[in-house]
C-alpha positions as CSV (number, residue, x, y, z in Angstrom):
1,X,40.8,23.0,1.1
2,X,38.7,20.1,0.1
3,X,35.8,21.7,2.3
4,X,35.8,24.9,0.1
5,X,33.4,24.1,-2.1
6,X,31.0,23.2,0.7
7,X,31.4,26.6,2.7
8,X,31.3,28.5,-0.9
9,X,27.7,26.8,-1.5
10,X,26.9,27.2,2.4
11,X,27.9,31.1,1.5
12,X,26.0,31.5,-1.4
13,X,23.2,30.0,0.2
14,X,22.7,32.2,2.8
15,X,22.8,35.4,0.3
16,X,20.4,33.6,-1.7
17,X,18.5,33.3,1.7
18,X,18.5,37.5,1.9
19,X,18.4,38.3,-1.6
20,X,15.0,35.9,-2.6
21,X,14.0,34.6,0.7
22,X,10.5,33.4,-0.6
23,X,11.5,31.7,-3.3
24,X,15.4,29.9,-1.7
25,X,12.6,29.1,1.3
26,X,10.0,27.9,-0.6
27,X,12.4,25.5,-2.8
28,X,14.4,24.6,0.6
29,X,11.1,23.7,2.4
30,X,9.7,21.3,-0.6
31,X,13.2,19.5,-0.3
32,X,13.1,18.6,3.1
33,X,9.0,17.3,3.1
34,X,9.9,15.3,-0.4
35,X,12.6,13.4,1.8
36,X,10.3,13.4,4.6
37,X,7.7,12.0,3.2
38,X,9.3,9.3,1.2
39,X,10.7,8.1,4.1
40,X,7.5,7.9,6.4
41,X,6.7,5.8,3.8
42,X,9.3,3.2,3.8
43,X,9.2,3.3,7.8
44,X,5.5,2.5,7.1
45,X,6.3,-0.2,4.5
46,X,4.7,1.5,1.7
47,X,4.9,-1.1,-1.4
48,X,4.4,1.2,-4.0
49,X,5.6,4.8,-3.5
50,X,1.9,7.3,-2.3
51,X,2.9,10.3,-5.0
52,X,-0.3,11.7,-4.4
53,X,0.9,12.2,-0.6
54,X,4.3,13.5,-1.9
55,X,2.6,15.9,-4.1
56,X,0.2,17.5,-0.7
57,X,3.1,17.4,1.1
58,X,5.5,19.5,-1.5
59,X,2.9,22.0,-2.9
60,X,2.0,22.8,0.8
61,X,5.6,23.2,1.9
62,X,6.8,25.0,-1.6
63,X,3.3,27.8,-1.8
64,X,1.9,28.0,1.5
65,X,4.5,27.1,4.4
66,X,6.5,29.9,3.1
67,X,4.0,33.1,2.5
68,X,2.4,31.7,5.9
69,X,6.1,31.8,8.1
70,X,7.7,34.2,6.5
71,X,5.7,37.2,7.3
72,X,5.4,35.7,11.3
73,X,9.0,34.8,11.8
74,X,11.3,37.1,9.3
75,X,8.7,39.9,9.3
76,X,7.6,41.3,12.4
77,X,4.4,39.1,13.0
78,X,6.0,36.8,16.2
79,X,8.2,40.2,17.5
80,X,4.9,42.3,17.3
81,X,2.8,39.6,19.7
82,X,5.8,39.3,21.7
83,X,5.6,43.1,22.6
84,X,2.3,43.2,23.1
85,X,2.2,40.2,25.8
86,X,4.9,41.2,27.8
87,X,7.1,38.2,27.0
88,X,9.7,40.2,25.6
89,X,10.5,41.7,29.2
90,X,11.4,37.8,29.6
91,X,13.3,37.6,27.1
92,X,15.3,41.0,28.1
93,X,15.5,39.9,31.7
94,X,16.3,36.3,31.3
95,X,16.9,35.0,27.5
96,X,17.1,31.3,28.1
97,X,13.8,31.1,29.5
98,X,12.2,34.2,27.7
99,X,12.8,31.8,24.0
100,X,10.8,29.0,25.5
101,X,8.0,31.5,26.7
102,X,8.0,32.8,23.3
103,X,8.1,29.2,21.7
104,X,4.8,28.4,23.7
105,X,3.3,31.9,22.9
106,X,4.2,31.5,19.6
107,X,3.0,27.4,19.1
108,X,-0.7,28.5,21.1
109,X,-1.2,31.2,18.5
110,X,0.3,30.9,15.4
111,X,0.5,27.4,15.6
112,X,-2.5,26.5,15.7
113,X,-3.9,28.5,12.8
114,X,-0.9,27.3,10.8
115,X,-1.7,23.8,11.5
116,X,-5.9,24.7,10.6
117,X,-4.6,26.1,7.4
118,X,-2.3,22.7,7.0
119,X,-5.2,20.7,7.1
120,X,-7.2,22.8,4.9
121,X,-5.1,22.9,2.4
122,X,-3.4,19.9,2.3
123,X,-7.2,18.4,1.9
124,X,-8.2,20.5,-1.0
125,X,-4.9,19.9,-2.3
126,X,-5.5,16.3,-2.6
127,X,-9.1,16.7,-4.2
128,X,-11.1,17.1,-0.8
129,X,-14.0,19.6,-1.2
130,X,-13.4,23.0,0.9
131,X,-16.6,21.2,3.6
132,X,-14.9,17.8,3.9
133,X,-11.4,19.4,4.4
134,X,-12.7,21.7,6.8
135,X,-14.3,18.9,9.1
136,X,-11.2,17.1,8.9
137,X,-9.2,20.0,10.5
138,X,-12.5,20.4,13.3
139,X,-12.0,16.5,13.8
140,X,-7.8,16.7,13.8
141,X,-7.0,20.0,15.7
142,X,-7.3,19.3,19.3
143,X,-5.4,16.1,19.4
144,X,-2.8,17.5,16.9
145,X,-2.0,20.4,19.2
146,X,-1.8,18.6,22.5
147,X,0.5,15.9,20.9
148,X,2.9,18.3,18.9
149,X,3.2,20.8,21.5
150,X,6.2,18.5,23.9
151,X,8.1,18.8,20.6
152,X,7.0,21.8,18.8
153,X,7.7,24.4,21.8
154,X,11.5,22.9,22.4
155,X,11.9,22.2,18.7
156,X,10.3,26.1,18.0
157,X,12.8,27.1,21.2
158,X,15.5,25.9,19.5
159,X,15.0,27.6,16.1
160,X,14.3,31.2,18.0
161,X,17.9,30.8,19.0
162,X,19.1,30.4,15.6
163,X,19.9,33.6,13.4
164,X,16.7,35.0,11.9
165,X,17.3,33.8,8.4
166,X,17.7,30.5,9.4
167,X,14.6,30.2,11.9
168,X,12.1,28.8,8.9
169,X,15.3,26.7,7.8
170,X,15.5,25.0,11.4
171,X,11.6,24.1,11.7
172,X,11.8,22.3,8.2
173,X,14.7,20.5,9.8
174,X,12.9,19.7,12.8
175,X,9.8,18.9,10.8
176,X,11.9,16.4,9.3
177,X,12.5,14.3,12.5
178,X,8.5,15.1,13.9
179,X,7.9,13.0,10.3
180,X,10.1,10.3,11.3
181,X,8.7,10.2,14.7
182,X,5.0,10.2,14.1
183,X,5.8,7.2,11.3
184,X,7.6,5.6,13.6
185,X,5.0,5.9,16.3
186,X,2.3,5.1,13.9
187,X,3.9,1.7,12.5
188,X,4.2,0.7,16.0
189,X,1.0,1.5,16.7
190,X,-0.5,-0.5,13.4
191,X,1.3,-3.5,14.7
192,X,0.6,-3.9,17.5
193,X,-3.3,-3.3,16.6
194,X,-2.6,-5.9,13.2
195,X,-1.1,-8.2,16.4
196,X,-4.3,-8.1,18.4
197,X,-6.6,-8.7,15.8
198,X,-4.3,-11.8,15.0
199,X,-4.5,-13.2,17.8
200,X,-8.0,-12.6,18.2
201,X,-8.9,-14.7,15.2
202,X,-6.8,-17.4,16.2
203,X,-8.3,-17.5,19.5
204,X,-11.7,-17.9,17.3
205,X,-10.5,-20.5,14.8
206,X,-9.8,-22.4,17.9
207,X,-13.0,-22.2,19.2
208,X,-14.8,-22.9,16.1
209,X,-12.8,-26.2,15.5
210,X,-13.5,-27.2,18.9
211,X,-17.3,-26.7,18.1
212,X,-16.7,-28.8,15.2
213,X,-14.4,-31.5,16.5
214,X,-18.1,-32.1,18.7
215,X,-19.8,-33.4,15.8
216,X,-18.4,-35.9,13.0
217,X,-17.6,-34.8,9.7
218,X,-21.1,-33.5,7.3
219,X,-20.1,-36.3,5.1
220,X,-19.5,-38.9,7.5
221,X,-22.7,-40.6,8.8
222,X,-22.8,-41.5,12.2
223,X,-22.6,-45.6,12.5
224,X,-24.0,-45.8,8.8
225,X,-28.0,-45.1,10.0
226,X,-30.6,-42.7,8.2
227,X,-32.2,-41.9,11.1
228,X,-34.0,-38.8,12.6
229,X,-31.1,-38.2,14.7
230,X,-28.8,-39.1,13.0
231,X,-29.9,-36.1,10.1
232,X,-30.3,-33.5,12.5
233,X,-26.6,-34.7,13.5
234,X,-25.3,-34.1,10.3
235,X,-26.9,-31.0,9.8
236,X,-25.9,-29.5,13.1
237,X,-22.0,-31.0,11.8
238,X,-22.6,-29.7,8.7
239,X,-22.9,-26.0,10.1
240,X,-20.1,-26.2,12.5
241,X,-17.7,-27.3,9.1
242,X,-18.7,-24.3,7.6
243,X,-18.3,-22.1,10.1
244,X,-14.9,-23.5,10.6
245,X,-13.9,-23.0,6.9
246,X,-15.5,-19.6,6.8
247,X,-13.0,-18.7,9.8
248,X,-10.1,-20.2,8.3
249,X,-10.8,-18.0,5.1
250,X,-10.1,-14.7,7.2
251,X,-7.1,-15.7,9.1
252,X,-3.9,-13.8,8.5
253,X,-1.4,-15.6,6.1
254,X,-4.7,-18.0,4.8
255,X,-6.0,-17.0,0.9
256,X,-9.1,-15.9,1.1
257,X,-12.0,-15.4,-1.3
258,X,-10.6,-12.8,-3.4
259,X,-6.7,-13.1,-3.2
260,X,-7.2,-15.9,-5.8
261,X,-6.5,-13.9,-9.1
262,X,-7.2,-15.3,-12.7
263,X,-5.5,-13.8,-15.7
């Protein structure tokens, strides 16, 4: 009994789904990349919350993920291809292994002119010009489609096998998780890379000092003489100390030049 109001929503929801599909989509779809996206963000360690990012991400899930899928998936676009290359005598003769045929078909077609129309879009969206958004989708396809595709085509499987109004449904879902994923992958990534340089510039702060540990202090002369040598010593020192301090300026955790703020 307590549960009724749950299934009553659930209900309504799926009449919605058939009564205004664009529209109960389009709203459903900005829901689920407004969570997503808020929380690549905190798995990144975003200080301040990107809502220039949140709004790409919404206004291409709520008015273009929508009238793109919509059509292929609920309308005859994804059955039609599946006719026409024969996978659908898979499907008929084995449907287990015909979905996942039809998941690949479907990700090596569709999905990657969706994903060229993502990257469009989501530039000029975010105030690229219709040039630089296009060479960001030349630069990004390739390596988008060979790393999505050991999720997408099980993850595009898997929402074949639902019931057709709640295909688009299940690859927002999924899309949820690919989010966490990548941000997860991409944090590890940045650390591990923020790691190396790290230790990289320690590695140089010790060489430096040991280059000036060779020579005594600039303002320390060397058994109290003004000679020759003596100058040239000092000079040489002097270089080294500021080499050293230059270094130490640009060390992780050290205050450098302009972290020092006046108000």
């Amino acid at each position: 009994m307590e549960f009724y109001w749950a299934a009553s929503l659930w209900a309504r929801y799926l009449s919605a789904l058939q009564t205004a599909p664009f529209i109960t989509k389009g709203l459903t779809g900005g829901c689920i990349k407004f969570g997503a996206t808020l929380a690549s963000q905190r798995i990144r360690n975003v200080t301040t919350t990107d809502w220039k990012q949140v709004r790409q991400y919404v206004c291409f899930a709520m008015f273009f993920d929508t009238p793109i899928c919509q059509p292929w998936y609920n309308m005859g676009g994804l059955a039609l291809l599946t006719r026409i290359t024969g996978v659908g005598s898979i499907m008929t003769a084995a449907p287990a292994i015909g979905v996942i045929f039809q998941a690949a078909l479907d990700q090596l077609t569709f999905g990657i002119i969706y994903n060229c129309t993502f990257y469009v879009v989501h530039g000029l969206i975010g105030g690229k010009s219709l040039a630089g958004s296009v060479d960001t989708m030349k630069k990004a396809i390739i390596p988008c489609t060979k790393a999505s595709c050991g999720y997408w085509i099980p993850a595009t499987g898997l929402a074949l096998s639902m019931p057709s109004d709640l295909v688009i449904l299940t690859m927002n879902i999924s899309g949820f998780f690919w989010t966490v994923l990548q941000s997860l992958l991409t944090k590890k990534i940045e650390e591990a890379e923020a790691a190396k340089r790290a230790k990289g510039k320690w590695h140089m702060l010790g060489s430096v000092f040991m280059m000036a540990g060779s020579t005594p202090h600039p303002t320390t002369p060397r058994h109290g003489s003004d000679s020759e040598d003596n100058v040239e010593s000092g000079t040489r020192a002097g270089h080294n100390w500021r080499v050293a301090h230059h270094a130490l300026l640009f060390l992780p955790g050290v205050p450098g030049p302009h972290d020092c703020h006046t108000t």
